[in-house]
C-alpha positions as CSV (number, residue, x, y, z in Angstrom):
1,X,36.7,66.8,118.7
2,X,37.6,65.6,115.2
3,X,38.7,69.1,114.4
4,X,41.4,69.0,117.0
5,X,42.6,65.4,116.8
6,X,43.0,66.1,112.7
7,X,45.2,69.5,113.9
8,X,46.8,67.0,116.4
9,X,47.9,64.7,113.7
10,X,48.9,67.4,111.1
11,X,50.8,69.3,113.4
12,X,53.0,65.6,114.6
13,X,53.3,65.1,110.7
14,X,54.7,68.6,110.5
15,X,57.2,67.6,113.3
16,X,58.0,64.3,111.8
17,X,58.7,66.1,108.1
18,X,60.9,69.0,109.9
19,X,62.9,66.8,111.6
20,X,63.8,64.4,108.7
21,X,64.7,67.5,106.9
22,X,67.0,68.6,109.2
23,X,68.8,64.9,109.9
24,X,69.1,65.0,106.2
25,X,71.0,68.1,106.0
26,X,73.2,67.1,109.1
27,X,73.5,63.7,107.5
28,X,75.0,65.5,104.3
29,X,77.3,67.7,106.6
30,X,78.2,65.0,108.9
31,X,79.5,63.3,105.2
32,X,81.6,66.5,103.8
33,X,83.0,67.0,107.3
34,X,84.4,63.9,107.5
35,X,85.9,63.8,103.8
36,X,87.3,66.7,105.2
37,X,89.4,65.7,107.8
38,X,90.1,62.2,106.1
39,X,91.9,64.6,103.5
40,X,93.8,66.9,105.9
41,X,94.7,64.4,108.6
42,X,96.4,62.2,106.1
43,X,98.8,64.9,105.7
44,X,101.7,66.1,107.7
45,X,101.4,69.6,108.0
46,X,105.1,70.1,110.5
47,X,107.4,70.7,108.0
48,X,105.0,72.8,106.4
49,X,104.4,74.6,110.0
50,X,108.2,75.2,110.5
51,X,108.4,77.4,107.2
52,X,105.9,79.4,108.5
53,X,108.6,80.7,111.2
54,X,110.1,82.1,108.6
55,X,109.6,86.3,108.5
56,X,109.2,86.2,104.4
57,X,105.8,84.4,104.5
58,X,104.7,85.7,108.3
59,X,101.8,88.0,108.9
60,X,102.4,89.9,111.8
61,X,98.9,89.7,114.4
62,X,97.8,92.0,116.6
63,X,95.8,89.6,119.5
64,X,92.9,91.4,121.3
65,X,92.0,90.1,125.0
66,X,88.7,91.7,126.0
67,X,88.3,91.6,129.6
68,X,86.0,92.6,132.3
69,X,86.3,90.5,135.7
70,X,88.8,88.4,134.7
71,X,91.1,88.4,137.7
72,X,90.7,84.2,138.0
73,X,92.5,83.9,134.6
74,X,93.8,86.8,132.4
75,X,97.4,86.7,134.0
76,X,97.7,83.0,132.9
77,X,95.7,83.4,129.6
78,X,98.3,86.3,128.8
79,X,101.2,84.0,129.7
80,X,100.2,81.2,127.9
81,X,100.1,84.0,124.3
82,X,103.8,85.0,125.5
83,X,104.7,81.6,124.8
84,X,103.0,80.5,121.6
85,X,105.3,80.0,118.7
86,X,104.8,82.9,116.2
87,X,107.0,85.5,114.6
88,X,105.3,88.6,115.0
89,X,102.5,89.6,116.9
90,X,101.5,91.6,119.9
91,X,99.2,91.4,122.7
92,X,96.5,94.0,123.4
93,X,94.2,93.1,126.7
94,X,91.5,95.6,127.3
95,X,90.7,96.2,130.8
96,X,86.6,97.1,129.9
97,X,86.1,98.6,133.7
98,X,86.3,95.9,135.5
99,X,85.2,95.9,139.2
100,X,87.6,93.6,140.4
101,X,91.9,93.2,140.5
102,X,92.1,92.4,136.4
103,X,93.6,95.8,136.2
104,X,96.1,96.1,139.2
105,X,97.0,92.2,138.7
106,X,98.2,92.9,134.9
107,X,100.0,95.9,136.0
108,X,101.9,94.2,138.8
109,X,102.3,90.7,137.0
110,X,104.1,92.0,133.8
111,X,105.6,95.2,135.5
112,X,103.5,97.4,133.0
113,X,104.2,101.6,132.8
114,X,101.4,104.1,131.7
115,X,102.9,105.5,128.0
116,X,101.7,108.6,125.7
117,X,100.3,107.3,122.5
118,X,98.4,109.4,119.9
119,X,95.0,107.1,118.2
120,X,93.8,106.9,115.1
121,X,90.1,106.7,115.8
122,X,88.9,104.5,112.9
123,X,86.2,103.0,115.0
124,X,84.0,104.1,117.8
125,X,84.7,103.5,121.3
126,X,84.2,104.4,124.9
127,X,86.9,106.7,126.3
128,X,90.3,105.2,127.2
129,X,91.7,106.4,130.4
130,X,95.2,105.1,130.2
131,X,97.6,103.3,128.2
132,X,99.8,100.6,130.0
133,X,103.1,98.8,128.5
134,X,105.4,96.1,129.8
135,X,108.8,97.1,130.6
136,X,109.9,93.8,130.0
137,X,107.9,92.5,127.4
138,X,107.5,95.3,124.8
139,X,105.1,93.9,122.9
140,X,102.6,93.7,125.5
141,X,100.1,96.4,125.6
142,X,97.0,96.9,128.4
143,X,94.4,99.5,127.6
144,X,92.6,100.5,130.6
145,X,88.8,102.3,129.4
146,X,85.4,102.7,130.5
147,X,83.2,99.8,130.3
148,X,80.9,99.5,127.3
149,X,80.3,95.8,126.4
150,X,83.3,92.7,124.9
151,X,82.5,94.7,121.2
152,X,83.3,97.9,122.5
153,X,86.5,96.8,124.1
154,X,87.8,95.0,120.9
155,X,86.4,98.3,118.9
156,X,89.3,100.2,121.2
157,X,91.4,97.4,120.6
158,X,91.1,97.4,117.2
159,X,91.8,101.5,116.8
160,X,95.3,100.9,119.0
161,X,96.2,97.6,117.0
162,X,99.1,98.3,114.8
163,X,99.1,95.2,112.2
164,X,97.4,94.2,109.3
165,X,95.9,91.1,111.1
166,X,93.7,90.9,114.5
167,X,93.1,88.2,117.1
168,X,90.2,88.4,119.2
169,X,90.4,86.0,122.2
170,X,88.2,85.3,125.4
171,X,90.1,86.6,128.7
172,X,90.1,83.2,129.8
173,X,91.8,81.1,127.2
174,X,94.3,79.4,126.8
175,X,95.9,78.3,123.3
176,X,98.5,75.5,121.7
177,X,101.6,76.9,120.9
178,X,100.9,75.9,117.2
179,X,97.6,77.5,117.2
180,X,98.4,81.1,114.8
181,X,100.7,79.2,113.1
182,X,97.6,76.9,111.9
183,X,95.5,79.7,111.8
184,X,97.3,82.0,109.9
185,X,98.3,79.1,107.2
186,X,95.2,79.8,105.1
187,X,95.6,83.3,104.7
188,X,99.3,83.2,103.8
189,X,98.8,80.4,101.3
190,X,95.6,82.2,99.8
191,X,97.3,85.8,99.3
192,X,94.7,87.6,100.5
193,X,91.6,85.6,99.4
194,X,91.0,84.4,103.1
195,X,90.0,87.1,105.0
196,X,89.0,85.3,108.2
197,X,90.0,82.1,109.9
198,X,88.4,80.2,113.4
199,X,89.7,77.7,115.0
200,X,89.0,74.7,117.3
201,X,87.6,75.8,120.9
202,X,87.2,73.2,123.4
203,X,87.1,73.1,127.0
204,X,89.7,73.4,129.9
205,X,87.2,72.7,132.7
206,X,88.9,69.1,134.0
207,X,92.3,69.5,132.1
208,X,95.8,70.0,134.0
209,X,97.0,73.5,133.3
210,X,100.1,75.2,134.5
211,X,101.4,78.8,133.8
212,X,99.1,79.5,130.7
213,X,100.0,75.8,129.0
214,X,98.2,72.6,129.0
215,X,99.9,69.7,130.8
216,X,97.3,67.4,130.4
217,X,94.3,66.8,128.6
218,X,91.6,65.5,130.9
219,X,87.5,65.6,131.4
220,X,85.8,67.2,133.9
221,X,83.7,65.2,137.0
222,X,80.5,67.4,136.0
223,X,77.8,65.8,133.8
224,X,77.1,69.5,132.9
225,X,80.1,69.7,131.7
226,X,81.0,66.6,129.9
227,X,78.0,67.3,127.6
228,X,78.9,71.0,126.8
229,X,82.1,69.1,125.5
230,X,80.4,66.8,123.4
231,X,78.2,69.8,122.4
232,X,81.3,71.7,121.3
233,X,82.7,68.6,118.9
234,X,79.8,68.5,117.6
235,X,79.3,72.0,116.5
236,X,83.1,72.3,115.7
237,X,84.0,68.9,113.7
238,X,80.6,68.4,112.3
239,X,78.5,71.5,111.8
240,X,81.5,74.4,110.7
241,X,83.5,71.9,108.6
242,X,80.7,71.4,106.8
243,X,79.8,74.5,106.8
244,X,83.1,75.9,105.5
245,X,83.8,73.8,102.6
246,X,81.8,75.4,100.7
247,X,82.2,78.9,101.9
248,X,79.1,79.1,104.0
249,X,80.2,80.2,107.9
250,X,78.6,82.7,109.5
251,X,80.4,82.1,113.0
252,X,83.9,82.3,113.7
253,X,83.6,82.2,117.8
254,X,84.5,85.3,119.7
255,X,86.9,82.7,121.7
256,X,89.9,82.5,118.9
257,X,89.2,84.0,115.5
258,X,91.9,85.5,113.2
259,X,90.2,88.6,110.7
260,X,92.0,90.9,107.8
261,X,91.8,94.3,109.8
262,X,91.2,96.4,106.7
263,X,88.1,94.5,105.9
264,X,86.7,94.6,110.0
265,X,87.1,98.3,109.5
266,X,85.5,98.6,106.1
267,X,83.1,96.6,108.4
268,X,82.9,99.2,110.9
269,X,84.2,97.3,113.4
270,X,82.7,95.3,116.0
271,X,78.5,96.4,116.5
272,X,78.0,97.1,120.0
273,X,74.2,97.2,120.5
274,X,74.2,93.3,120.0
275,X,75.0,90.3,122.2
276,X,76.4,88.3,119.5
277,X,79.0,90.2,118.0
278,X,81.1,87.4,116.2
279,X,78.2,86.3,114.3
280,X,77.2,89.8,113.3
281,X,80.4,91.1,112.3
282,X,81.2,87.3,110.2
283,X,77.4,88.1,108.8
284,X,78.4,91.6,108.0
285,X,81.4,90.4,106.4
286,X,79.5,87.7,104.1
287,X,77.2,90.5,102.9
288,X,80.6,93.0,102.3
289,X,81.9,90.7,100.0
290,X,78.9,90.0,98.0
291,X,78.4,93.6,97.7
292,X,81.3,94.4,96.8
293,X,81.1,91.5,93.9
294,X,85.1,89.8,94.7
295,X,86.3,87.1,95.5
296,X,86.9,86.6,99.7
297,X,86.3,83.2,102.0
298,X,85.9,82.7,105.5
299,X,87.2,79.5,106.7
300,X,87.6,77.3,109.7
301,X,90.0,75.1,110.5
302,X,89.7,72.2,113.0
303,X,93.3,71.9,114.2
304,X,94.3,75.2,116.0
305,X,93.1,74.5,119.3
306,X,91.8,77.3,122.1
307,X,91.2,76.0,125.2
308,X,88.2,78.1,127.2
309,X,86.5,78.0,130.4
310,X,82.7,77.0,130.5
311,X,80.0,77.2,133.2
312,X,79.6,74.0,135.8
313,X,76.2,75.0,137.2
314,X,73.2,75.7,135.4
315,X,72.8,79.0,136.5
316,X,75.2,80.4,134.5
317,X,74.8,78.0,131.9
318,X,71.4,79.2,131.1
319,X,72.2,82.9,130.8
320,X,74.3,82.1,128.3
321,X,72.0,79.8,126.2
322,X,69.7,82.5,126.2
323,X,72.3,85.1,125.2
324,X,73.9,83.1,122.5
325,X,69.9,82.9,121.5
326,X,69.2,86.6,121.4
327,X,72.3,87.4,119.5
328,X,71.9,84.7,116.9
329,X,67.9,86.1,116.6
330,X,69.7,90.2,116.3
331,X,72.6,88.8,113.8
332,X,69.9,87.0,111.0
333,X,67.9,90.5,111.7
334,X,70.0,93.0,111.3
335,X,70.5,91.3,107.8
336,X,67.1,89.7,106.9
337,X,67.4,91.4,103.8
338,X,70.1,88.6,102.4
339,X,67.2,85.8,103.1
340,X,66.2,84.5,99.6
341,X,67.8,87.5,98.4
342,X,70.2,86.0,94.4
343,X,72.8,88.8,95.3
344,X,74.4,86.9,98.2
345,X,74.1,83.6,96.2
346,X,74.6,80.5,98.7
347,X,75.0,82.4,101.9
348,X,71.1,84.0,100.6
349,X,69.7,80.6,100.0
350,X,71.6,78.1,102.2
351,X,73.4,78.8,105.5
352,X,70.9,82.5,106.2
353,X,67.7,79.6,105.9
354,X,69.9,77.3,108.0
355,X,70.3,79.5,110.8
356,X,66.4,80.6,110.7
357,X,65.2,77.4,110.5
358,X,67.2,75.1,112.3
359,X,69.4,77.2,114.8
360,X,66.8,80.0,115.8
361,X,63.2,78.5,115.4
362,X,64.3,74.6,115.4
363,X,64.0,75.1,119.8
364,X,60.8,75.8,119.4
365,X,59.5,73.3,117.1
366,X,61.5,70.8,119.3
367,X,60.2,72.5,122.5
368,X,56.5,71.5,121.1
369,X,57.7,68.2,119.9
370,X,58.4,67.3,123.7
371,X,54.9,68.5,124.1
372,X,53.1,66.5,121.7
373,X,54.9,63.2,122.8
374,X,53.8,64.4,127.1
375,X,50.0,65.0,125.8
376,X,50.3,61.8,123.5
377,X,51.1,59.7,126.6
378,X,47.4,60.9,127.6
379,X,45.6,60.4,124.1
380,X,46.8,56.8,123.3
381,X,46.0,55.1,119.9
382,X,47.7,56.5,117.0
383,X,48.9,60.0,118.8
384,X,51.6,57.1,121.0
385,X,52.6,55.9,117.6
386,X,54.0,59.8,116.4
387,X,55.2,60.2,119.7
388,X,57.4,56.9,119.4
389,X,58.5,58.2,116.1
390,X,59.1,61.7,117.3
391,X,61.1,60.7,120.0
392,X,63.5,58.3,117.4
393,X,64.0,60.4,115.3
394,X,64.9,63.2,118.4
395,X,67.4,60.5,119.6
396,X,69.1,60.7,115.8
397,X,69.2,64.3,115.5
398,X,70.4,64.3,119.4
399,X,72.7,61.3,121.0
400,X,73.6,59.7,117.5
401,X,75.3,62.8,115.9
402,X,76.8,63.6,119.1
403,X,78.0,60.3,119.2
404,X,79.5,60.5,115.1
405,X,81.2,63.7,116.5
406,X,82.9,62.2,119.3
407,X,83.8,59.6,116.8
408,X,85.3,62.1,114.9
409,X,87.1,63.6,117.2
410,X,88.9,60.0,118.6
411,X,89.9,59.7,114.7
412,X,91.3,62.7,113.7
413,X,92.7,65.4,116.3
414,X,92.8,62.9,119.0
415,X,93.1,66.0,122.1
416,X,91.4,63.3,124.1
417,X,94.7,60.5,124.6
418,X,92.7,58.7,127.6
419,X,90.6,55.6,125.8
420,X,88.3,56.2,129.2
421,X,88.2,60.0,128.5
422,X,86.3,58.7,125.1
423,X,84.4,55.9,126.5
424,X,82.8,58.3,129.1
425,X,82.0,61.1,126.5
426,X,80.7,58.3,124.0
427,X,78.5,56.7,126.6
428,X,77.3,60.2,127.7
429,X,76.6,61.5,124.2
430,X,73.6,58.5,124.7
431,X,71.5,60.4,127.3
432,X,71.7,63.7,125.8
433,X,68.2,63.5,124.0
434,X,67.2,62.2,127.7
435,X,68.0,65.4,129.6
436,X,70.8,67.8,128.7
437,X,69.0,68.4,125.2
438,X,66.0,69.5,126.8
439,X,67.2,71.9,128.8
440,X,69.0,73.5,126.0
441,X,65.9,73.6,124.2
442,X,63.9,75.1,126.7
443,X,66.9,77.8,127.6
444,X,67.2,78.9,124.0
445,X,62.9,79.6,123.8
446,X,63.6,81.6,127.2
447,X,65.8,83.6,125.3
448,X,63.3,83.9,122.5
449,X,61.1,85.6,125.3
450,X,63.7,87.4,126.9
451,X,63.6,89.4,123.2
452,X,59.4,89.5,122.7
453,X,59.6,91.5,126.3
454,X,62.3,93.6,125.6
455,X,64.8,92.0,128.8
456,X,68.3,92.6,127.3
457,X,70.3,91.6,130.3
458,X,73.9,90.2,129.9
459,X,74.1,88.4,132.8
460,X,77.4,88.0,134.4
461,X,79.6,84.8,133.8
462,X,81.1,83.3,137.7
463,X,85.0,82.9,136.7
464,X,87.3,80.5,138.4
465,X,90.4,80.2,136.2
466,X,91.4,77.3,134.6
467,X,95.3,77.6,134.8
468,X,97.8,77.3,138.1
């Protein structure tokens, strides 16, 4: 008996020290993120935005649109690209055998013609059937191929693309019409020492959209939802910001991030035998330019906003917690050798330990956390006192930086103009440790056991479009 009640106590200490650490480390972040956007936001970047239209500085952008299924939303997503205010780019969608009308609906929305066109194969992908472009909008392109996965898509994207820069954006987005111009700002102003740029996603679920733009910014009636928005401000405006300050991303979302093509294809493109191919290909990229001993940064910057639509019903929710899981877990893998390892210098000692410690096993030390403090309610005496302090602290790590990042959000990009809108998200942010954050928790270890028994199902996303 005193064996396990000394093991008890141990293992809450061993909670109690983990979870200082990691409020630390977001406490630090939470600092540097908003230094951050104290020094941009004092700024005003418009005039500098408007030189950008000029063709002596632009960077012409091919924009990849993987899509499978995506009949609810990938007229209006593409619509909304037509109009965003850029120079030069075009507009690849790849139709990745979808079972539904994606495919005749492009066609017949943007009066698109089959065309002859020779590929460079730089990359490897699954057979494309035919080659679509709009009549009236030459610089709209739809590849129509045989399905093998969002990676494999972007891969046949990527080998049609004809300029130096690539956008890969979700089917069901929807951007600002400022958005590449922000985007592409670093790279042009860096001359090549910026190889890859992410912007802002947050979610369209509740706003007012109309023929691919937003009309206005609102919040959705769903609890579910409301929290994935908090969620998403406070991964965006706290956790990358602080993150890429110093160099040390290893996600630029799959939703809207702008990449060098040479160096994806020096790369090898995008890996398709992985679930989370932005974070393995940004990874890859990290470990490319260690190797190869130069000078290259990834970056993220807050204000280019994509707009994306999210699941409202916790079926769908959870299969894609428990992807995100499994590809996060496949991504540090695939490169375990850069752990510790002096040749990759802070991405080797910092943000590779990060990710293992806090992103992929943090779930499970929090899943027994939740544990400890159920059992304690049992044992009484001292075992109530660590669950009282477990449960604090899970309320700091939880609600109050969800709260700081709504915060955050109220005083720099302000997408939010409603005071309720923030009201609501800030009273919200309160209950996450209460409910949402344990289902997260316990949706991310299923994923963990989804991987121990070998079940690498995708699990299909339910669509409804987000734009009218």
């Amino acid at each position: 008996m005193e064996f396990w009640s000394g093991a008890l106590l141990i293992f809450a200490s061993f909670i109690t020290v983990y979870m200082v650490i990691v409020i630390s480390f977001y406490s630090v972040i939470l600092i540097i993120s908003m230094m951050q956007l104290y020094k941009e936001y004092k700024l005003d970047h418009d005039i500098v935005y408007d030189e950008l239209m000029d063709d002596t500085f632009i960077r012409p952008i091919s924009i990849l649109v993987p899509a499978y299924n995506e009949e609810a939303g990938i007229v209006q997503s593409v619509r909304s690209l037509l109009s965003i205010r850029y120079p030069s780019f075009e507009i690849i969608v790849i139709n990745d055998g979808s079972k539904d009308e994606t495919l005749a609906k492009m066609i017949e929305t943007y009066d698109m013609v089959e065309i002859d066109r020779v590929l460079r194969i730089q990359v490897e992908a699954k057979p494309i059937q035919k080659i679509y472009q709009s009549k009236s909008l030459p610089n709209l392109y739809l590849i129509d191929k045989e399905n093998g996965g969002k990676a494999d898509a972007l891969n046949a994207g990527l080998n049609f693309s004809h300029f130096p820069y690539i956008c890969s954006l979700d089917g069901d987005s929807v951007l600002e019409r400022d958005a590449f111009l922000k985007v592409m700002k670093p790279i042009i102003d860096s001359n090549g020492d910026v190889i890859a740029t992410g912007g802002s996603i947050r979610i369209a679920n509740g706003c007012q959209i109309e023929n691919g733009n937003i009309i206005k910014v609102g919040l959705a009636s769903s609890p579910l939802v409301i929290m994935q928005i908090i969620e998403y401000l406070r991964a965006f405006l706290m956790g990358r910001i602080g993150l890429s300050r110093h160099n040390l991303l290893l996600i630029v979302s799959g939703a809207f991030g702008v990449f060098d093509k040479k160096w994806v294809l020096d790369a090898g493109g995008y890996k398709t035998d992985t679930v989370g191919e932005d974070m393995e290909l940004v990874v890859r990229l990290h470990r490319l330019i260690k190797e190869k001993k130069v000078k290259k940064n990834i970056v993220y910057i807050p204000d280019p906003v994509c707009w994306t639509e999210v699941p409202e019903d916790t079926k769908f929710l959870r299969r894609q917690r428990r992807r995100w899981h499994r590809g996060l877990f496949e991504s540090l893998w695939n490169h375990r050798k850069m752990l510790f390892n002096p040749s990759y210098g802070s991405i080797g000692f910092v943000s590779i330990p990060y990710f293992w410690l806090v992103e992929f096993f943090g779930p499970v030390i929090e899943l027994l956390g939740y544990l400890y403090v159920i059992f304690s309610l049992f044992l009484g005496g001292i075992y109530i006192e660590f669950a009282i302090l477990i449960f604090l602290l899970s309320c700091i790590y939880g609600s109050l930086f969800s709260m700081a990042s709504v915060l955050l959000e109220e005083w720099s990009l302000r997408r939010y103009p409603s005071a309720g809108s923030i009201i609501k998200l800030f009273l919200y942010s309160l209950t996450e440790t209460l409910w949402y954050r344990p289902l997260t928790v316990f949706w991310r270890c299923e994923g963990i056991w989804q991987m121990i028994v070998g079940d690498k199902s995708w699990g299909e996303m339910k669509r409804k479009g987000v734009s009218q």
